[in-house]
Structure formats: C-alpha cells, structure tokens
C-alpha positions, 0 to 999 in steps of 0.5 A: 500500500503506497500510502502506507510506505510513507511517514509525514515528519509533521505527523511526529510533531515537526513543525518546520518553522526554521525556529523549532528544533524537529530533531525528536520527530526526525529520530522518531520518524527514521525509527519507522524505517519506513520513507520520511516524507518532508513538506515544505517547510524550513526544518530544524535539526539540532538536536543530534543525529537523524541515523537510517538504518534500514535498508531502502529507506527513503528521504524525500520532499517536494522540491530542494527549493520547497523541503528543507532540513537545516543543522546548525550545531556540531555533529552530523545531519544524517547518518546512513548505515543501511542499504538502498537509502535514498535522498531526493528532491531536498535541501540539506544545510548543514550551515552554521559558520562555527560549526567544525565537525560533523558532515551533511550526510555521513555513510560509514558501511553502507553501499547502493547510497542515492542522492537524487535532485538535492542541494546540499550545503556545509559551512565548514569541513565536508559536505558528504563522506561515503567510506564505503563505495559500492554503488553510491550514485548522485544524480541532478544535484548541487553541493557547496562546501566553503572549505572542503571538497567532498570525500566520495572516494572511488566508485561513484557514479555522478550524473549532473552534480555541480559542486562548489568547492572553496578550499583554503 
C-alpha cells in the first residue's frame, strides 16, 4: 500500500518553522524505517543525529527549493548505515559558520547510497563522506562546501552534480 510506505515528519510533531528544533520527530520518524516524507517547510535539526538504518529507506520532499532540513550545531545531519537509502528532491544545510565537525550526510558501511535532485550545503569541513563505495550514485544535484571538497572516494557514479568547492 503506497500510502502506507510513507511517514509525514509533521505527523511526529515537526513543525518546520526554521525556529523549532524537529530533531525528536526526525529520530522518531527514521525509527519507522519506513520513507520520511518532508513538506515544505524550513526544518530544524539540532538536536543530534537523524541515523537510517534500514535498508531502502527513503528521504524525500517536494522540491530542494520547497523541503528543507537545516543543522546548525556540531555533529552530523544524517547518518546512513543501511542499504538502498535514498535522498531526493531536498535541501540539506548543514550551515552554521562555527560549526567544525560533523558532515551533511555521513555513510560509514553502507553501499547502493542515492542522492537524487538535492542541494546540499556545509559551512565548514565536508559536505558528504561515503567510506564505503559500492554503488553510491548522485544524480541532478548541487553541493557547496566553503572549505572542503567532498570525500566520495572511488566508485561513484555522478550524473549532473555541480559542486562548489572553496578550499583554503
């Protein structure tokens, strides 16, 4: 059932007014393992970490003009340690200017990681940091780090991806 495979953040309590910090419906809404739905709206995460950890897990949202998550505090947006996780049509900012560590998406063992119509942004360090690259793909998508390229390493496969890299 189609409509059962998708969770609204806001109906876990986000509230997506860029002021509120949505981490605990976030967390709560990963928890389900099933595809996050993020509307459109401004959604804060500075409480901890978003971690995914079931394979083919989605998160998406109505455009990367229209959806967007934004960090501004230490540590990383979100986790993936799954299979099969996709990101797709979002904006991710992992944007504060004191922040030093912490990445916008972090992927430690994961592999077959999409990220799909995304604009992705970090004020400092790097933007994306994939260790395990095995089938990882990033399609149509805009990344901006002011500092840091992004630690891709090998085997990615990148189909129209600007990336405006600042470094030292």
């Amino acid at each position: 059932n189609r409509a059962t495979d998708f969770v609204s953040i806001k109906d876990f309590g986000a509230v997506g007014d860029g002021v509120t910090d949505d981490t605990a419906a976030f967390v709560a809404a990963a928890a389900t393992g099933r595809t996050l739905w993020i509307p459109q709206g401004t959604f804060l995460v500075n409480g901890g970490t978003v971690t995914l950890s079931t394979n083919g897990q989605e998160v998406r949202g109505e455009g990367n003009t229209k959806s967007l998550v934004v960090k501004r505090t230490n540590g990383n947006l979100f986790t993936v340690s799954a299979n099969y996780v996709v990101f797709r049509d979002l904006q991710l900012n992992n944007d504060s200017a004191s922040i030093l560590t912490g990445y916008t998406i972090y992927s430690s063992n994961a592999s077959n990681l999409g990220i799909v119509n995304c604009v992705l942004h970090k004020s400092k360090d790097t933007v994306i940091r994939v260790e395990k690259p095995n089938q990882n793909y990033i399609e149509n998508c805009y990344i901006r780090s002011e500092e840091h390229t992004s630690e891709l390493q090998s085997h990615v496969r990148i189909s129209y991806a600007v990336f405006c890299l600042k470094k030292k």
